[in-house]
C-alpha positions in Angstrom: 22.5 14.9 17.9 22.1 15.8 14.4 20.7 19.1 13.2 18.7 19.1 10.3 16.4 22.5 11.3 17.6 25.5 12.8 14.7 24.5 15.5 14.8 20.5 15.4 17.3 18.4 16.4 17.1 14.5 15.8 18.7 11.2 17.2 21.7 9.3 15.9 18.9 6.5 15.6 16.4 8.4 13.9 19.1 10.1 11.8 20.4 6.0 11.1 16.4 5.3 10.1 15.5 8.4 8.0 18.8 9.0 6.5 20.4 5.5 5.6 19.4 3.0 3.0 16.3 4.1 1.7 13.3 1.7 1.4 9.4 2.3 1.9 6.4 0.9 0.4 4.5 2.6 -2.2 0.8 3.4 -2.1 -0.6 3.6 -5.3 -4.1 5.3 -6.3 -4.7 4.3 -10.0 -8.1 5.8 -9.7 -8.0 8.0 -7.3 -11.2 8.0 -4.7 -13.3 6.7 -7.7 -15.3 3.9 -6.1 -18.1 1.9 -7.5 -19.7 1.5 -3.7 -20.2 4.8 -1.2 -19.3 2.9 2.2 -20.6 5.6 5.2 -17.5 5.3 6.5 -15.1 5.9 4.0 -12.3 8.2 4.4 -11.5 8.7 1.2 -14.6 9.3 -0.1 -15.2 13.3 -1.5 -10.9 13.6 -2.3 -11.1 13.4 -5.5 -11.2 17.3 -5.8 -7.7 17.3 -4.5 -6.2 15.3 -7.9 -6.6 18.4 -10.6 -8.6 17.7 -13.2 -11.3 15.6 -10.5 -11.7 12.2 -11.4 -10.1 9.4 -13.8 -7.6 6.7 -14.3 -3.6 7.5 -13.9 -2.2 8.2 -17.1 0.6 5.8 -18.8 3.0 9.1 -18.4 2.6 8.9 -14.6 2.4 5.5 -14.0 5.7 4.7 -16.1 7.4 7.6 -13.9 6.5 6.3 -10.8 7.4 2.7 -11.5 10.4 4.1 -12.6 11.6 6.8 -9.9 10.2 3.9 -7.3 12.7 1.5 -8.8 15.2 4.1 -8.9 14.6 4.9 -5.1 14.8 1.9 -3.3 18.3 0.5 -2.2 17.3 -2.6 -0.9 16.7 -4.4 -4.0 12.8 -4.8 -3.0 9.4 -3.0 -4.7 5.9 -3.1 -2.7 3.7 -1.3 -5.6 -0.1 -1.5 -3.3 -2.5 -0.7 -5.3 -5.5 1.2 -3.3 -8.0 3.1 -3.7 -11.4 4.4 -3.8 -11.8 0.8 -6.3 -8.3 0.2 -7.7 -10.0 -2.1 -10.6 -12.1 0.6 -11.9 -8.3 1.2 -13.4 -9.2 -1.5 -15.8 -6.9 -4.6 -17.0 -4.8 -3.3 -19.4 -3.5 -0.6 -16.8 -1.9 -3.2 -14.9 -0.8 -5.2 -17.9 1.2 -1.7 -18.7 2.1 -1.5 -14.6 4.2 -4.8 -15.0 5.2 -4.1 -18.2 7.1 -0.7 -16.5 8.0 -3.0 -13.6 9.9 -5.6 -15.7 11.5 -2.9 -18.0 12.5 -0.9 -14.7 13.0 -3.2 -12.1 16.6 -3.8 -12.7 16.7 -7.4 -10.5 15.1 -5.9 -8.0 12.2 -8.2 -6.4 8.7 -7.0 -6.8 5.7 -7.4 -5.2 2.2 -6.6 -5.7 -0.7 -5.9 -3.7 -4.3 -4.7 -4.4 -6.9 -3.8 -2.3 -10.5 -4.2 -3.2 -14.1 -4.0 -2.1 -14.7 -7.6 -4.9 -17.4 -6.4 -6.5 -16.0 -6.3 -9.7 -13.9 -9.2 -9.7 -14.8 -11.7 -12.6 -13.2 -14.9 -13.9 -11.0 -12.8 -15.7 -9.6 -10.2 -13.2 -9.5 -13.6 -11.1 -6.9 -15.5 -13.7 -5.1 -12.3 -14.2 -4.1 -11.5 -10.1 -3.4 -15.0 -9.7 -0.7 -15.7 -12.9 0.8 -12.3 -11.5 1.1 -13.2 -8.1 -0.9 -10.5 -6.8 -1.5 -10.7 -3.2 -5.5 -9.6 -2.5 -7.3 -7.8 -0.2 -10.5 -8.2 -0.1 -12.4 -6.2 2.0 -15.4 -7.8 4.0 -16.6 -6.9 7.1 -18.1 -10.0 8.5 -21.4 -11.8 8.2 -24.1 -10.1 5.5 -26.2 -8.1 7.9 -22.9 -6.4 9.5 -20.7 -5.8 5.8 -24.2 -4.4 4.5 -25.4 -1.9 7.4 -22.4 0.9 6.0 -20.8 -0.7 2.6 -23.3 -0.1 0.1 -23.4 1.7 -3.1 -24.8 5.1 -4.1 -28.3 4.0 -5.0 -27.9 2.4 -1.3 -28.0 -1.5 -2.8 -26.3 -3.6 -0.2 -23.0 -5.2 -2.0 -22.5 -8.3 0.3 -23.4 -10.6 -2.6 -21.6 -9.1 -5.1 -18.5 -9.2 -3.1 -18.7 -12.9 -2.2 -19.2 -13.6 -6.0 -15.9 -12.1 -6.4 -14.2 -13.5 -3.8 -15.3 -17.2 -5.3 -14.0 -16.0 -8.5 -10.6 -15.5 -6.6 -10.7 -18.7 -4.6 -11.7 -21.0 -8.5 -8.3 -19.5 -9.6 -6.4 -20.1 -6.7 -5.2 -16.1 -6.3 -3.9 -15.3 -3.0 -6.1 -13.3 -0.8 -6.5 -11.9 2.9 -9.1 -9.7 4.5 -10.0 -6.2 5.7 -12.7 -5.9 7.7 -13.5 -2.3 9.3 -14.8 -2.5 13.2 -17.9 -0.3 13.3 -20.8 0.2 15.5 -22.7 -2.5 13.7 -19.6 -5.1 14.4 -19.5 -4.2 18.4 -20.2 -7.2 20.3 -19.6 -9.3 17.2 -16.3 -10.5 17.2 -16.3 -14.1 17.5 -19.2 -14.3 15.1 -17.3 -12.3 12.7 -13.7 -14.5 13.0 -15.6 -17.3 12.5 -17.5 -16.1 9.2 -14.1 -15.4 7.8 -12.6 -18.3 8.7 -16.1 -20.0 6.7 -14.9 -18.2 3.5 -11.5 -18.8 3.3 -9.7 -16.1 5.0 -6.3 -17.0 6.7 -4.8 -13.4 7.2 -7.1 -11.1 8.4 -6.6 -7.5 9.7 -9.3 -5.8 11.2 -9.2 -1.7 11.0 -11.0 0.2 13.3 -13.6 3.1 12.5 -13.0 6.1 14.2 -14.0 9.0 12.2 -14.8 12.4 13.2 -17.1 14.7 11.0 -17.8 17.9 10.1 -20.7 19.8 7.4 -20.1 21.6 5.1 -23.2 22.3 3.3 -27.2 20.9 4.2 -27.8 17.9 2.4 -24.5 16.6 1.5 -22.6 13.7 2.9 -20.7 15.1 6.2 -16.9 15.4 5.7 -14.6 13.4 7.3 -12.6 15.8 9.2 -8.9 15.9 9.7 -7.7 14.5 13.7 -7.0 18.5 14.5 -10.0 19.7 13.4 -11.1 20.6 17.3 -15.1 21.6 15.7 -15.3 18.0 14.0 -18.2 15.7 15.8 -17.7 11.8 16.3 -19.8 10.3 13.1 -22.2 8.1 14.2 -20.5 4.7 12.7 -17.6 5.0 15.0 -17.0 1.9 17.1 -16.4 2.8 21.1 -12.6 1.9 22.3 -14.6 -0.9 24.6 -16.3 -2.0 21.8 -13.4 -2.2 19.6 -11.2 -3.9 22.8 -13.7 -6.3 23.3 -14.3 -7.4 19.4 -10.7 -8.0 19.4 -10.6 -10.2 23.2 -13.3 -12.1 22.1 -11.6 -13.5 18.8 -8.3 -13.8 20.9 -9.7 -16.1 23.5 -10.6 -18.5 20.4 -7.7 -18.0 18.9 -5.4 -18.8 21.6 -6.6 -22.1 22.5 -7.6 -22.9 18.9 -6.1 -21.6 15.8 -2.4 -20.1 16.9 -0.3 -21.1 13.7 -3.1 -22.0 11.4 -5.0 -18.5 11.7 -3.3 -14.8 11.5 -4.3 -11.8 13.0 -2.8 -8.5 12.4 -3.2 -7.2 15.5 -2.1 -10.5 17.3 1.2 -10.6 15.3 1.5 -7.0 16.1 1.0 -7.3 20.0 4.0 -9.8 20.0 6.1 -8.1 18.0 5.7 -5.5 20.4 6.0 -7.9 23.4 9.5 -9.6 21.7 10.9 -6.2 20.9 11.1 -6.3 17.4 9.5 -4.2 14.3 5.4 -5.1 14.2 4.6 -5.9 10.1 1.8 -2.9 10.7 3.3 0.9 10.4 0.2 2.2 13.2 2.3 -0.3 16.0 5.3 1.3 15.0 7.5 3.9 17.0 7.5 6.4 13.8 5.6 6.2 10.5 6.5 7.7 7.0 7.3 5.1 5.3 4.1 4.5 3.3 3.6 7.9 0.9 0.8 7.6 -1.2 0.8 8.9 -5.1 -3.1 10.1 -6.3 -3.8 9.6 -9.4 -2.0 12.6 -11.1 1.4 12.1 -9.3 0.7 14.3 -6.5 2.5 12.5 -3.3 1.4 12.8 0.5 2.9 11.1 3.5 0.2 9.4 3.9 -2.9 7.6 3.4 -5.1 8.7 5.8 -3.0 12.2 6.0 -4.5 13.4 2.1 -5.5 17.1 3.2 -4.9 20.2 1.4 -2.2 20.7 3.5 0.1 18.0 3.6 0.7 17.4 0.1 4.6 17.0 -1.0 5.1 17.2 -4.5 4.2 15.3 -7.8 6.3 12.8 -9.6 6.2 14.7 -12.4 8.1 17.6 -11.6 10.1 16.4 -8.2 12.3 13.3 -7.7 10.5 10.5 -5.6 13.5 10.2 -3.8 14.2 13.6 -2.5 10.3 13.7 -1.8 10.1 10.6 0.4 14.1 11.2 2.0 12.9 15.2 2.8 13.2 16.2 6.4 9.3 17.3 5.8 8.9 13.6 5.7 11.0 12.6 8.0 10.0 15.3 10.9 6.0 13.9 9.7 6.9 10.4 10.7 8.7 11.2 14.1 5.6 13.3 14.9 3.8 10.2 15.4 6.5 9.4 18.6 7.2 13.0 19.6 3.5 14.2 19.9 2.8 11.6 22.3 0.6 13.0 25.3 2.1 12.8 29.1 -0.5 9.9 29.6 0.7 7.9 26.4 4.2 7.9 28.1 3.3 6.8 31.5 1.5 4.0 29.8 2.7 0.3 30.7 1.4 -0.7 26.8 3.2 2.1 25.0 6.0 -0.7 23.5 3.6 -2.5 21.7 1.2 0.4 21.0 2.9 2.9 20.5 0.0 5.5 20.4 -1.2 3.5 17.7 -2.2 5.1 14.4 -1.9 9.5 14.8 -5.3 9.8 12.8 -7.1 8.9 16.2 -5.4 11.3 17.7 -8.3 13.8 18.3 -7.8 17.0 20.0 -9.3 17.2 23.4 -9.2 18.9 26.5 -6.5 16.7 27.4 -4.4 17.2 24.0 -4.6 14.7 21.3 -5.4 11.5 23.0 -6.0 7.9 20.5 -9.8 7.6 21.0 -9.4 3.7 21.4 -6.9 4.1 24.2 -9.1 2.3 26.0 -9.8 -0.6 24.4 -6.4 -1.2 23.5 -5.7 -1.3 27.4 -8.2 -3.6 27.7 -6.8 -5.8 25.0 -3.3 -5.4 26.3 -4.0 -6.2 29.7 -6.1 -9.2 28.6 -3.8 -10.9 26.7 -0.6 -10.1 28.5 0.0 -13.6 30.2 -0.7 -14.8 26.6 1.8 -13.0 25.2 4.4 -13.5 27.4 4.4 -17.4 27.6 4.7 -17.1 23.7 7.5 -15.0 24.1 8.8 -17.0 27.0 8.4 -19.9 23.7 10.1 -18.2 21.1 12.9 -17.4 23.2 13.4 -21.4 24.1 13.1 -21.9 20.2 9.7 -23.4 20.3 6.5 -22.9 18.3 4.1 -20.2 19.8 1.3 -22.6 18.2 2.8 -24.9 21.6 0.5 -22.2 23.7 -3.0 -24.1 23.0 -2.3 -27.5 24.9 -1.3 -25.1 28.0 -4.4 -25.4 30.0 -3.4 -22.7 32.4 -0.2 -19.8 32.3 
């Protein structure tokens, strides 16, 4: 064991994960939570009061340091800039033009990649030429057919913004940009799930990830929009958008029995890769599958740096590019202790569980304090999902393991 706190000790494996070769992905938030829509559900929404100075657009002083310190970080030769948000484009053009401009002066050889996620709205033929003749990969985020994307993404004069965000996504499609899909799981999708696959599949989508909604809330004052409390708040209240864990388990059985005997190999789903991953004993490609987390800080618009992006409280900030070295921020045993959390905080009921390889607790912002401690309010449906497609997942194990195509799974009639 390794000491690195008078009252922490950690593993020879976490030491080897934490304290080798750095390399992480960086979230970036250009525009902090400025957002042209006001989605219910968003938890970003009401943060921009943490960035000093409230809202606006990165300056070219922070963005050139953190493409710089990022490229100076990273010793595997690789750079995942994601560009998030709030709405990433209300950034404008010419701040990415100046993003790769930084990137090819700082780069040094290095590969880099770029992602950027966005709700569409505001794409046009021209933000459509630009993300494709910069190979920008694109999120779009949709939530499924009109009347479900509509009931909580709308905008602040409460206009729906399904249209405008298929508009942009045709944009994207004319100029051949790459793109995937987020779609958040809500009440409104429960019961839904095959419908919803199916619509995406109808516009394009190849790669989809689905992310659950599973907020807790709390008021602050009458008449403004209810806060979306941190998981240890014990007075928050679940807000009313939340999908169920059954609901959520069964969205995600219902696509998977399709799938399975339909589209393995021509359709991907995060959760589906992540499951087998799990199953096959290797890393998942999702960081809420993983044993530890920390590996995705996020930088606000004013350099500030958290651990991460759905842990942007007043009390977890790290530091700010401008003053601390990205490096020593994101290699801190602060960090490094906040990522092993995720593992070592696991309830008694978490390690008994048959699933916990390929959950691993899942993500620790639906870890809600109960009587219990903090239990994953989907645990549920993820039991439901694991259990369902177990068989599943081992024959396609049982495949990969004979050097054969999992996609060989859909002429098996029975496992």
């Amino acid at each position: 064991m390794l000491n690195v706190r008078d009252d922490r000790t950690i593993s020879l494996n976490d030491a080897r994960e934490f304290y080798g070769p750095l390399s992480f992905n960086l979230m970036v938030k250009p525009a902090g939570s400025s957002c042209n829509l006001d989605c219910m559900y968003c938890y970003y929404a009401g943060k921009s009061g943490l960035a000093e100075g409230g809202n606006g657009v990165m300056s070219m002083d922070v963005l050139e340091t953190l493409v710089k310190e990022y490229a100076a970080a990273d010793d595997m030769g690789e750079l995942t800039f994601n560009w998030h948000g709030g709405e990433p484009l209300l950034a404008g053009l010419d701040f990415y033009r100046k993003a790769l401009g930084f990137q090819k002066k700082y780069a040094s050889g290095k590969k880099v990649y770029n992602t950027i996620q966005t709700n569409g709205t505001l794409i046009n033929d021209e933000w459509a030429d630009f993300l494709a003749e910069n190979d920008f990969l694109v999120g779009i985020s949709i939530d499924g057919p009109e009347d479900i994307h509509d009931r909580y993404r709308r905008d602040r004069g409460l206009r729906p913004s399904f249209e405008r965000t298929m508009a942009g996504l045709q944009c994207l499609k004319k100029a051949d940009a790459q793109f995937n899909t987020m779609s958040v799981i809500s009440k409104a999708s429960e019961g839904r799930g095959l419908e919803t696959y199916s619509f995406l599949k109808s516009v394009g989508s190849r790669y989809m990830q689905f992310m659950p909604a599973v907020e807790r809330i709390s008021f602050s004052e009458a008449g403004k929009r209810p806060r979306i409390a941190p998981p240890s708040d014990p007075d928050a209240v679940p807000a009313p958008w939340s999908v169920s864990g059954p609901g959520f388990g069964r969205f995600m059985c219902d696509i998977f029995d399709w799938w399975v005997k339909n589209d393995v190999g021509k359709y991907y789903v995060g959760l589906f890769d992540a499951t087998l991953a799990g199953w096959c004993g290797v890393m998942p490609g999702t960081c809420i599958y993983g044993e530890t987390c920390g590996k995705n800080p996020v930088i606000e618009r004013n350099g500030d740096i958290y651990p991460c992006d759905h842990f942007v409280y007043d009390g977890t900030l790290m530091g700010n590019i401008m003053s601390s070295s990205l490096r020593n921020i994101v290699s801190s045993p602060s960090q490094a202790f906040f990522g092993m959390e995720k593992r070592d905080e696991l309830p008694e009921g978490c390690l008994k569980c048959p699933y916990l390889h390929v959950c691993n607790g899942e993500c620790p912002k639906h870890r809600f304090v109960t009587d219990g401690g903090r239990i994953n309010m989907l645990c549920d449906g993820y039991r439901l999902f694991y259990s369902h497609t177990e068989p599943y997942m081992l024959k396609m194990r049982e495949l990969l393991e004979a050097d054969l195509s999992p996609a060989k799974i859909m002429s098996m009639q029975e496992l």
